[in-house]
Every structure is written in structure tokens, then in C-alpha cells.
C-alpha positions in Angstrom: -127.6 181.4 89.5 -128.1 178.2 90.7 -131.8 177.3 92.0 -132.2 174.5 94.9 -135.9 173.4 95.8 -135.9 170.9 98.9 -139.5 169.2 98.9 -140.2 167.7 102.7 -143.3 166.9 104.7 -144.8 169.6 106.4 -144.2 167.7 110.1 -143.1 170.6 112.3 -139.7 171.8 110.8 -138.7 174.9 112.8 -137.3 178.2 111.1 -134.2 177.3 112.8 -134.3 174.2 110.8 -135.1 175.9 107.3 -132.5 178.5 108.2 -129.6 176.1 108.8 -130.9 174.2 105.4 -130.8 177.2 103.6 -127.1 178.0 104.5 -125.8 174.6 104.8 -127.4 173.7 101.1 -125.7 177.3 99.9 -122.1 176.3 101.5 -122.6 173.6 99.5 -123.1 175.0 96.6 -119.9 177.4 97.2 -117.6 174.7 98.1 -118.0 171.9 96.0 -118.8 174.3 92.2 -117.6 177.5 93.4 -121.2 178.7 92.8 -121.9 182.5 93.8 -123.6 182.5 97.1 -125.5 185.9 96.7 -127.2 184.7 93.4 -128.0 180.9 95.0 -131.8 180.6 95.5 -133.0 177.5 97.9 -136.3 177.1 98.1 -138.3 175.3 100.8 -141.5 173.6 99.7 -143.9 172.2 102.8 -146.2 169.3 101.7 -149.4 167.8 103.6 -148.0 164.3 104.3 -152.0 163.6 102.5 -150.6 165.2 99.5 -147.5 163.2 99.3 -147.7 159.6 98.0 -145.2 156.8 97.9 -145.9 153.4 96.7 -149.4 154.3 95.6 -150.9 155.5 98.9 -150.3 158.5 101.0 -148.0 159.4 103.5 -150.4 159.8 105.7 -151.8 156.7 105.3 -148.8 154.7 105.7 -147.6 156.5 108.8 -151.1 155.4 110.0 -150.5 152.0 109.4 -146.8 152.4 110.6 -145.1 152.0 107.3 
């Protein structure tokens, strides 16, 4: 039962968007290790660009700054 959790900034991503990474990440999954897809989990996580950090300051921060 394989598990997948995709971690992105929380910037506007439709569900279109989160439904065609949920079934392209799943294809995957079937056609490169054969992996079941009715027992593959993908799980989207949305963080606060303040919340995610990169080279010791936030995301936010550097998009600020133009980073």
C-alpha cells in the first residue's frame, strides 16, 4: 500500500490541479512498480508560504524580496 505525501505552498492550486496530481502520481505508481492503484494513498499537504522556510528565512519573506 504505498503512501505518497506531496508537500506545496498553499498559493492557489485548484482541485483540478490536486485531482490531476492525485491520478497522475497513482499512474505512476502503477506503471513504473506495478503498485495496486486502489490501495495507493497520495496525500496533499497545503503550507502557508510563512510556515515554509528555505535558506533560513521564509517563503514569504523571500518572495517579498523577490528571491
Amino acid at each position: 500500500m504505498p503512501y505518497v505525501n506531496i508537500k506545496i505552498t498553499r498559493e492557489g492550486i485548484t482541485p483540478e490541479q490536486k485531482r490531476e496530481l492525485i491520478s497522475g502520481v497513482t499512474n505512476l505508481l502503477v506503471s513504473v512498480l506495478g503498485k495496486n492503484p486502489h490501495t495507493t494513498i497520495v496525500v496533499i499537504d497545503e503550507v502557508d508560504t510563512d510556515n515554509w522556510g528555505i535558506g533560513g528565512e521564509s517563503v514569504s519573506i523571500r518572495r517579498q524580496r523577490g528571491s
